[in-house]
C-alpha positions in Angstrom: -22.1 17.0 5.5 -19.4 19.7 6.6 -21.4 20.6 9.2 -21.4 17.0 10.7 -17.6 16.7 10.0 -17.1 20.3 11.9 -19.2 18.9 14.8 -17.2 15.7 14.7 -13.8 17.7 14.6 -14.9 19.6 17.3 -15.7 16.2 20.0 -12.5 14.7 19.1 -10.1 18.3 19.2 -11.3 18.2 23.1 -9.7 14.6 23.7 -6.8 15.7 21.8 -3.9 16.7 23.5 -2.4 18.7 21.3 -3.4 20.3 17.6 -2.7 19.2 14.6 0.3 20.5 12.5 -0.9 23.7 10.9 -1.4 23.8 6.8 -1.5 25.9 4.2 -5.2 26.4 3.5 -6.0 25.3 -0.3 -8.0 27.1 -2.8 -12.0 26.5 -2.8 -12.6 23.5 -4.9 -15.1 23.7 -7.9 -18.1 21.3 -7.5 -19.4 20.4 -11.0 -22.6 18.6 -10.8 -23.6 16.3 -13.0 -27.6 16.2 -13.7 -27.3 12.4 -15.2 -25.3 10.8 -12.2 -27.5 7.9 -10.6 -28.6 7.8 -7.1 -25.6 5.2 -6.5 -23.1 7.3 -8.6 -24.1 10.2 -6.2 -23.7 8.2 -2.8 -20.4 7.5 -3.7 -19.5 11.3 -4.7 -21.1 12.5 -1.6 -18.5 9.6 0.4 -15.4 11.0 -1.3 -16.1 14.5 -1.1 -16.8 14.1 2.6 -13.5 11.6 2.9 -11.2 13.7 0.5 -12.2 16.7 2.2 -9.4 19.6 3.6 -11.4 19.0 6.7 -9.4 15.6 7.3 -6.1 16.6 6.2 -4.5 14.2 4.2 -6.4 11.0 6.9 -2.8 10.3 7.8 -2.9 6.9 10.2 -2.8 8.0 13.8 -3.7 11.4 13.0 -6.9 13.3 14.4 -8.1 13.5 10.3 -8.1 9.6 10.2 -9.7 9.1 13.4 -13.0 11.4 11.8 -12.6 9.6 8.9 -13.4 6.1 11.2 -16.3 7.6 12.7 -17.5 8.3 9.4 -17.4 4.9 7.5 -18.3 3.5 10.7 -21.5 5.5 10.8 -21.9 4.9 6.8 -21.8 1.3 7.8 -24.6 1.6 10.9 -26.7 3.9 8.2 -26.4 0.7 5.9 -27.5 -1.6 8.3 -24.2 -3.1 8.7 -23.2 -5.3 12.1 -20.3 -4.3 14.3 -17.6 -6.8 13.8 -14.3 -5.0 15.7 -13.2 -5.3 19.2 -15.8 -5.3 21.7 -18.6 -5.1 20.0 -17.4 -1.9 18.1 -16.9 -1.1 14.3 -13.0 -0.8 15.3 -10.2 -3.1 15.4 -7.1 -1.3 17.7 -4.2 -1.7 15.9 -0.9 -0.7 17.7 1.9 0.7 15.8 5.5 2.1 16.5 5.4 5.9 15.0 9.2 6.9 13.4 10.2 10.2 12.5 13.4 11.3 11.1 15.6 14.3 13.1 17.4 16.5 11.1 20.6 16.2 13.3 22.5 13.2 14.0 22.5 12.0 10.3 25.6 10.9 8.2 26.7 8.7 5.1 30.6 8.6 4.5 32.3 7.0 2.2 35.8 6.3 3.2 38.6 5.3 0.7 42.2 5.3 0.2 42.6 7.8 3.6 40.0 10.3 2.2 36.7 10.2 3.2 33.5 11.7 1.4 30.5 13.2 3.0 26.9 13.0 1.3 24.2 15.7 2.2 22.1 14.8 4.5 17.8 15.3 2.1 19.9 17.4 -0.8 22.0 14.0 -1.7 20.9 11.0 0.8 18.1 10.1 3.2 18.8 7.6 6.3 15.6 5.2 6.5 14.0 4.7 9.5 14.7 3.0 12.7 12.0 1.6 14.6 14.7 -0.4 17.1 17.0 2.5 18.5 16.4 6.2 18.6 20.3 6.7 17.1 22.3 4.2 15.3 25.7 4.8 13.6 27.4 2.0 12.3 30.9 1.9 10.0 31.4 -1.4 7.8 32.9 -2.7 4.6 30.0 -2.1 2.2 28.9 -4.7 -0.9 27.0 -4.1 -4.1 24.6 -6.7 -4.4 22.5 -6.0 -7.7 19.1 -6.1 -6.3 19.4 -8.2 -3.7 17.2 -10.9 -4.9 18.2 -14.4 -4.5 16.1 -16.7 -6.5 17.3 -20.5 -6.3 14.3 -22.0 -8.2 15.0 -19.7 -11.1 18.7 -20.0 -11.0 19.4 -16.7 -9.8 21.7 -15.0 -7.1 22.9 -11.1 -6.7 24.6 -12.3 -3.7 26.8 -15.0 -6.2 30.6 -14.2 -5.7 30.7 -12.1 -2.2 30.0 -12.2 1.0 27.7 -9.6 2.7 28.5 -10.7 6.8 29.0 -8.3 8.8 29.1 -5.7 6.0 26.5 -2.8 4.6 24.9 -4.3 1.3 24.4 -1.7 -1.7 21.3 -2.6 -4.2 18.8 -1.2 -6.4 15.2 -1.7 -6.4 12.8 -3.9 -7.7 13.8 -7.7 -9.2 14.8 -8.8 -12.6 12.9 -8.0 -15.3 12.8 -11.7 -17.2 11.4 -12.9 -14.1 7.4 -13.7 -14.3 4.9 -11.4 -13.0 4.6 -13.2 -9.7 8.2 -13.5 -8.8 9.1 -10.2 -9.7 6.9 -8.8 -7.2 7.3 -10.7 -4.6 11.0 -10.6 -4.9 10.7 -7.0 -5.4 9.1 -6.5 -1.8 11.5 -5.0 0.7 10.3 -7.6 3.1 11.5 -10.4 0.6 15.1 -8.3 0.9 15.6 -7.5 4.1 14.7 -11.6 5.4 17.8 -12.2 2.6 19.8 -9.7 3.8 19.2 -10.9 7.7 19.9 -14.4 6.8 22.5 -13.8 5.7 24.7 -11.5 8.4 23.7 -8.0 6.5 24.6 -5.4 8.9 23.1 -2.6 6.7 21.2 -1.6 3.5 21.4 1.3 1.2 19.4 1.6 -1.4 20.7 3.7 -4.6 18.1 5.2 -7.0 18.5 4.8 -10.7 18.3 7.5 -13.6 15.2 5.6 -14.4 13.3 5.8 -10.8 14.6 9.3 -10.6 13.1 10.7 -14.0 9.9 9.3 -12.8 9.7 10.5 -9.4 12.1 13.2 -9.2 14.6 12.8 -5.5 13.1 16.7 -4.9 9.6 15.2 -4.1 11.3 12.8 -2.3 13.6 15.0 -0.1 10.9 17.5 0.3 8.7 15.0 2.6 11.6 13.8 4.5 9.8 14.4 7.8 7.0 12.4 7.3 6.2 9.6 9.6 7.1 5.8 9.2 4.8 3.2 10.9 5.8 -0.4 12.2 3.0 -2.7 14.0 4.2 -3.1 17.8 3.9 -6.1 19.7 2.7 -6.5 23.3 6.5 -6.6 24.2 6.4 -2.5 22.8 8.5 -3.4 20.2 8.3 -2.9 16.5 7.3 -6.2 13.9 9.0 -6.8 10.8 11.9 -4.2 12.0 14.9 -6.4 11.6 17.2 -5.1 13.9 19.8 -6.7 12.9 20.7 -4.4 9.9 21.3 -1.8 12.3 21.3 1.0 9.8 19.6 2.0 6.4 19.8 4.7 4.0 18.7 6.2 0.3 20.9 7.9 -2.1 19.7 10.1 -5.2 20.8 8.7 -8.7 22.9 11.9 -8.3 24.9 11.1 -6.5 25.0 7.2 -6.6 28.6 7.4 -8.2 30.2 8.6 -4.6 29.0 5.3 -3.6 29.2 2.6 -7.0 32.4 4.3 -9.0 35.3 2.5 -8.4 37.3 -0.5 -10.9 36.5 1.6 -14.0 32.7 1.0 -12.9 30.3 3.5 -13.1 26.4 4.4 -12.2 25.7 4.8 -15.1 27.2 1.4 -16.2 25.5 -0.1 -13.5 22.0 1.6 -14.9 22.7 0.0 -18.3 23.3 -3.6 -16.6 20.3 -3.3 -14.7 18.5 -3.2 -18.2 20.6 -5.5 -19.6 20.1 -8.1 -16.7 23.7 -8.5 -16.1 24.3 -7.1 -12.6 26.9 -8.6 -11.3 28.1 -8.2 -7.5 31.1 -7.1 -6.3 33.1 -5.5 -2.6 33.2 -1.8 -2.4 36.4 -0.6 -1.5 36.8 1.4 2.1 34.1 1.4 4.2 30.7 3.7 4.9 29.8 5.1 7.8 25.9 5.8 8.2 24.4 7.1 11.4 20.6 8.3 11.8 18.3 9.7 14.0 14.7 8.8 14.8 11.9 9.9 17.6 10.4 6.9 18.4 6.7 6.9 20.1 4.0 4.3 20.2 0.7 5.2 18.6 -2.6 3.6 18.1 -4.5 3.7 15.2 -7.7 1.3 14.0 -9.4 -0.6 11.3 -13.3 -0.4 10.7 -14.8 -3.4 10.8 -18.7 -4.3 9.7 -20.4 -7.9 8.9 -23.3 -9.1 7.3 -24.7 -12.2 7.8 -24.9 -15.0 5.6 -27.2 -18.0 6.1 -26.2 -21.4 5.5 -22.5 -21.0 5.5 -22.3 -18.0 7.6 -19.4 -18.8 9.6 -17.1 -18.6 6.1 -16.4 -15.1 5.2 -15.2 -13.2 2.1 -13.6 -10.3 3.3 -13.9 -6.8 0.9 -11.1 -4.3 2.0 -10.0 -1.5 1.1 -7.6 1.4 3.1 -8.7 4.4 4.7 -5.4 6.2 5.0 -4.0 8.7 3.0 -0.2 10.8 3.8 -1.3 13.6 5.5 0.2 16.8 6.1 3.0 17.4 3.5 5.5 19.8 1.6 3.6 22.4 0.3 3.0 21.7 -3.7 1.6 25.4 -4.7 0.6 26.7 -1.9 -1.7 23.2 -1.0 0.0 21.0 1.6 -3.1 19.1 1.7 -2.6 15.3 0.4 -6.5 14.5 0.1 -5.6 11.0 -1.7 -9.1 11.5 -3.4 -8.4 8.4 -5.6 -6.2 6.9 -3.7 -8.2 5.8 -1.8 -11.3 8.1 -0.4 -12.8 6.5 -3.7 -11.8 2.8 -2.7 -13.5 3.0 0.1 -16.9 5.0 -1.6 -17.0 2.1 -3.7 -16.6 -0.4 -1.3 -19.2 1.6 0.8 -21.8 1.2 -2.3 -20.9 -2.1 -2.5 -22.0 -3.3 0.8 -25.3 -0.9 0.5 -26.2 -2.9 -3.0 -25.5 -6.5 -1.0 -27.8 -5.2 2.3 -30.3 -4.4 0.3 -30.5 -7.3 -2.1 -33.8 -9.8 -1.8 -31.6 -12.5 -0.6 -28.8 -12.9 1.7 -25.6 -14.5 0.8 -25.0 -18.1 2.0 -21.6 -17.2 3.5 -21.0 -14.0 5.4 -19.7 -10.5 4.2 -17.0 -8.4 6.1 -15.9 -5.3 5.0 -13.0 -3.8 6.7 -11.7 -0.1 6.0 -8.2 -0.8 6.8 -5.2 1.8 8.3 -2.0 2.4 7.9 -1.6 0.7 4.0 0.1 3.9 3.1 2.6 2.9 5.9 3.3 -0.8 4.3 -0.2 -2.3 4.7 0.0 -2.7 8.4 -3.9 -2.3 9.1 -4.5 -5.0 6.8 -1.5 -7.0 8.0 -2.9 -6.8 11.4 -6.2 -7.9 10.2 -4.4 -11.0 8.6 -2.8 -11.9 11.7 -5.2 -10.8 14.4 -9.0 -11.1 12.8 -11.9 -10.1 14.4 -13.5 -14.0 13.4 -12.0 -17.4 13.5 -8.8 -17.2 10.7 -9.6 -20.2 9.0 -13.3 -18.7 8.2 -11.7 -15.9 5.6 -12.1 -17.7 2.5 -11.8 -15.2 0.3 -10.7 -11.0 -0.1 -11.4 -8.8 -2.8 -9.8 -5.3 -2.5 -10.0 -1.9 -3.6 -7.6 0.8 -4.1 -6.9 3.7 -6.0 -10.0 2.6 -8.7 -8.1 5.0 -11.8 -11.7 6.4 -13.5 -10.4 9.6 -14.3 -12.1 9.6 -18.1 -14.8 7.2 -19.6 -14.0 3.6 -20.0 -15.7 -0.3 -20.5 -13.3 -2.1 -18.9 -11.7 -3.0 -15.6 -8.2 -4.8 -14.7 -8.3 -7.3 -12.3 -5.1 -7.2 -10.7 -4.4 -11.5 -9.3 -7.4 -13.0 -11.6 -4.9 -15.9 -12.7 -3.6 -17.2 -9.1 -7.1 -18.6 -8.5 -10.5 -20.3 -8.5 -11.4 -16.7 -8.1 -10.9 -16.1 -12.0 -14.5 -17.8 -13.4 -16.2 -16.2 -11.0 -14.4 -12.4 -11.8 -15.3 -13.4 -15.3 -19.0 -14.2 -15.0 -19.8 -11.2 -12.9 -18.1 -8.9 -15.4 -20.1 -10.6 -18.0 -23.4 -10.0 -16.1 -22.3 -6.1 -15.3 -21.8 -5.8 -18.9 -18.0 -4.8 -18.8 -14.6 -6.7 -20.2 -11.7 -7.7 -18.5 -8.3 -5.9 -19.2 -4.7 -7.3 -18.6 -2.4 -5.2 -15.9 -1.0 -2.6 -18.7 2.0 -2.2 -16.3 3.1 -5.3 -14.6 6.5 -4.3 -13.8 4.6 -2.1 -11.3 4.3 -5.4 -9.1 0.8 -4.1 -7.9 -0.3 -7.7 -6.8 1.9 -7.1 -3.6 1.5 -3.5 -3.2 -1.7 -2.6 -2.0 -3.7 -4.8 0.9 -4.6 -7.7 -0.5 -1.1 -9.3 0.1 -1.5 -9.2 3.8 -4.6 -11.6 2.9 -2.1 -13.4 0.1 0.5 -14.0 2.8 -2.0 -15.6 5.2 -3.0 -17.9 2.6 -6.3 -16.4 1.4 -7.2 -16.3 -2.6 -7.5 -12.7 -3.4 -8.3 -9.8 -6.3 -7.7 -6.5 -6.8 -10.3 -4.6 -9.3 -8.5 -1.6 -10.8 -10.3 0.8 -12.9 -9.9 0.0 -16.5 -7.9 2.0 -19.6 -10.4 1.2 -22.5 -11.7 4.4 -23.1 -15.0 5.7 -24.1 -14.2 8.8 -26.6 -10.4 9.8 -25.1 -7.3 8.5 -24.4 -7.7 7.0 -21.2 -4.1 5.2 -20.4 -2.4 9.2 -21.2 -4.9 10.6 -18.5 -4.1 7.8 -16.0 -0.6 8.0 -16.2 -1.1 12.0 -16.4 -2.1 11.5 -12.8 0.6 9.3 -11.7 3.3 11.0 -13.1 2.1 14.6 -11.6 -0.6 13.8 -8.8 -0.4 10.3 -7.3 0.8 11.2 -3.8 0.6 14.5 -4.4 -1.8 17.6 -3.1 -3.5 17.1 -6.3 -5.1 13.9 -5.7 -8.0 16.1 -4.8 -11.7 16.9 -5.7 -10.8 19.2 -8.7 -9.9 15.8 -10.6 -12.6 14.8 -13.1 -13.8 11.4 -11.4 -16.2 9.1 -13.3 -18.9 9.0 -10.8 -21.6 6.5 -12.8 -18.0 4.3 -13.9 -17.6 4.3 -9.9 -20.9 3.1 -9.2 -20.6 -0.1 -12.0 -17.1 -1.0 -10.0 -19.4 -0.9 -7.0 -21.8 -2.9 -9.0 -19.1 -5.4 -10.1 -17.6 -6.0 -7.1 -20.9 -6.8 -5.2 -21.7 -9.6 -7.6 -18.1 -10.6 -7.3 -18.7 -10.9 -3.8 -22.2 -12.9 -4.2 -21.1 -15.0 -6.4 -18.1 -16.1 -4.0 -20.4 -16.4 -0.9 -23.1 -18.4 -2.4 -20.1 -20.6 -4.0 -20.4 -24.4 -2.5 -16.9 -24.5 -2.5 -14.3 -22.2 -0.8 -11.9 -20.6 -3.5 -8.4 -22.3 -3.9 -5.5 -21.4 -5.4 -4.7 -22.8 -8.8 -2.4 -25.8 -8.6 1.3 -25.1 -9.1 0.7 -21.8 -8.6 3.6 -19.8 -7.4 1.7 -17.5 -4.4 -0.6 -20.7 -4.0 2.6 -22.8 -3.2 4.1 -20.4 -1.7 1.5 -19.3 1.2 -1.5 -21.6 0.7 -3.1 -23.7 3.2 -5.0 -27.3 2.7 -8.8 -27.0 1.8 -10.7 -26.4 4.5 -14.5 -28.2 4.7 -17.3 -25.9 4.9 -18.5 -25.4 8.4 -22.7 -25.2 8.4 -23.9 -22.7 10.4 -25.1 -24.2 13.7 
């Protein structure tokens, strides 16, 4: 297998242009082999180790290690005896992006108040965000705190209550309240949600403070260490970015460090503010002075693609349930002991393994599926699900034909376990069917053990969600088989998620893989050979939000 990677490297470096960025080279990886794995279980072991490999480094999105990583599924899905269904007649889906990287000059955040003025270090104490509309922006306004920018009329809520943020630089912490439900937290959580607020309503700008809370989980060093990794936007055929608002014309991140330069003032302070936060009572108010905020960005367009493969159903093949999951990992990154390899082994060289097995276990089943199959390795999810976003908006078949996704990311089977969470199973028709193939796979359904992660819109599936198709995630589970599974899981996401040690040295439950890949191929059957498309739930609050009236079934011809 390395020698057809090497041989693969070696077509594409003569197209290249230019080489990659160099890398510390990581320490030889043990390969345990296990004498009991099953032929699927070992399919899907050989896809990740090929997938997770050094070889690819990191599969960043528009990077020479993702393009080999989309000649590989592609040919996994040929060996399968999958049809091309991309652009063309091709396995691949083009999908044009904007590519951002920050400078290290031309960066500032000020504070200015009563005649004195306060600078912040530029990756030590702040980081500007990215901007995909102008190369250098520099803006000084009046500046607001905002809570967390969520304004919620249905539930009675507003951060923006009291002030007025035209014209001025809004100040907020993350996520949304916490005695919010599951579903409106997370999709007022989403940045997206924010920044269409914050535009409506004159925003010039948005800084973002971390709290004690965010920062004792992911420490601002890991943060400030990767400050020159790339930001993606999709571009339009006009060359310019989507979903880049540019009318807040500047944005920036502070460490929890130093978010008293920004919030103290009025006897307030961060930590204060922290304690409201928990407390839900966040209350906004006008910063005195102003801020100044100026950033630098290298802007260049840069292709990347989705890989795209159908097979055919037979009396409803025109419908399609869609199975997705991303391709993409970060790439090239600060070294983390000696590695600077991010192989995002889990996350999500194993999403798309089992996805892989999936589609080889519905192929090579006695009967076809009444409605058709696509499966689409996505790009760029790691960049805010713009491959999948692009698929949403742009697919490859007729958009009212997607009647269903089911995704896969970051499966966590890092110990033995008999269950699996499915991440959306209440939001639709989806849910009996879920529940009937677990039952017939012989495993039980587990409740999201961290829903103020807001999961449901952070991984592909809500590009699907916000085109109006019903959709599930399948997570791996935490009921474990002779351990502690839930202290291994968040072992990983406190010290390797994102990290150079998302790699093959982690102890991966191959034969747990292959009874997701199981699980989500009956999922998948038992949606196509459904007489009825999926719906959302009535009243429900995604349903409502993005659904679209019942289409009829369309016959094939």
């Amino acid at each position: 297998m390395r020698l057809a990677l090497l041989s693969l490297a070696l077509a594409l470096s003569a197209c290249q242009k230019a080489p990659p960025p160099a890398a510390p080279a990581a320490a030889p990886v043990k390969e345990p082999y296990d004498a009991n794995a099953s032929a699927d279980a070992r399919r899907i072991e050989a896809d990740v180790r090929s997938l997770a490999d050094d070889l690819l480094e990191g599969r960043e999105a528009g990077t020479r290690g993702y393009d080999l990583a989309s000649l590989y599924v592609a040919q996994r899905f040929r060996a399968i005896g999958l049809s091309p269904a991309g652009d063309d007649g091709s396995y691949f889906q083009r999908v044009p992006m904007l590519r951002g990287v920050l400078q290290a000059d031309g960066n500032a955040f000020a504070i200015v108040r009563d005649g004195r003025e306060q600078a912040l270090a530029f990756r030590d104490d702040f980081l500007p965000g990215i901007n995909f509309n102008q190369a250098r922006a520099d803006v000084d306004a009046p500046a607001v705190f905002v809570g967390q920018g969520v304004y919620a009329p249905e539930l009675g809520h507003d951060d923006f209550a009291g002030v007025d943020v035209k014209g001025k630089i809004a100040v907020m912490f993350n996520g949304a309240p916490a005695k919010f439900d599951n579903d409106r937290r997370a999709f007022y959580s989403s940045r997206r949600t924010k920044a269409e607020e914050l535009v409506r309503r004159g925003a010039v700008g948005l800084v973002v403070v971390q709290t004690d809370d965010e920062a004792e989980h992911s420490p601002w060093q890991r943060t400030a260490a990767n400050w020159s990794r790339p930001g993606m936007r999709l571009r339009g055929e006009d060359g310019k970015g989507i979903d880049t608002w540019p009318e807040l014309r500047v944005s920036a991140y502070v460490s929890a460090a130093h978010a008293d330069a920004v919030l103290a003032t009025g006897g307030r302070t961060s930590r204060q503010l922290f304690q409201d936060l928990r407390d839900g009572k966040l209350r906004a108010f006008d910063l005195p002075g102003t801020l100044r905020l100026a950033s630098h960005t290298a802007i260049t367009p840069v292709d990347s693609r989705n890989v795209v493969a159908r097979l055919d159903g037979t009396t409803l093949k025109n419908e399609h349930v869609v199975f997705s999951a991303h391709l993409d990992h970060v790439g090239i990154g600060a070294p983390v002991k000696g590695d600077a390899i991010y192989n995002g082994a889990l996350d999500n060289a194993l999403g798309i393994a089992v996805m892989l097995e999936a589609a080889n276990r519905l192929k090579h089943e006695a009967e076809p599926t009444s409605r058709s199959l696509l499966f689409v390795a996505v790009t760029a999810e790691e960049k805010g699900l713009l491959g999948a976003e692009w698929f949403a908006r742009h697919p490859t078949v007729p958009a009212d034909s997607l009647v269903a996704n089911v995704n896969m990311d970051m499966p966590m089977l890092l110990a033995p376990t008999s269950d699996v969470v499915p991440i959306g199973l209440e939001h639709s028709t989806l849910q009996p069917l879920v529940q009937q193939a677990a039952k017939e796979i012989g495993v039980s359904l587990s409740p999201d053990p961290s829903p103020e992660e807001v999961v449901f819109v952070r991984s592909d599936q809500y590009a699907f969600i916000r085109a109006g198709v019903p959709a599930v995630y399948l997570d791996g589970g935490y009921t474990g088989v002779g351990g502690d599974a839930k202290k291994i899981q968040d072992a990983f996401l406190g010290e390797r998620y994102h990290q150079p040690g998302d790699d093959l040295s982690q102890p991966i439950q191959w034969n747990d893989a292959a009874r997701l890949a199981k699980l989500n191929a009956r999922i998948g059957r038992l949606i196509a050979d459904a007489p009825q498309r999926p719906q959302w739930n009535a009243g429900d609050f995604f349903g409502e939000k993005f659904g679209k009236p019942a289409a009829p079934a369309k016959s094939a011809p």
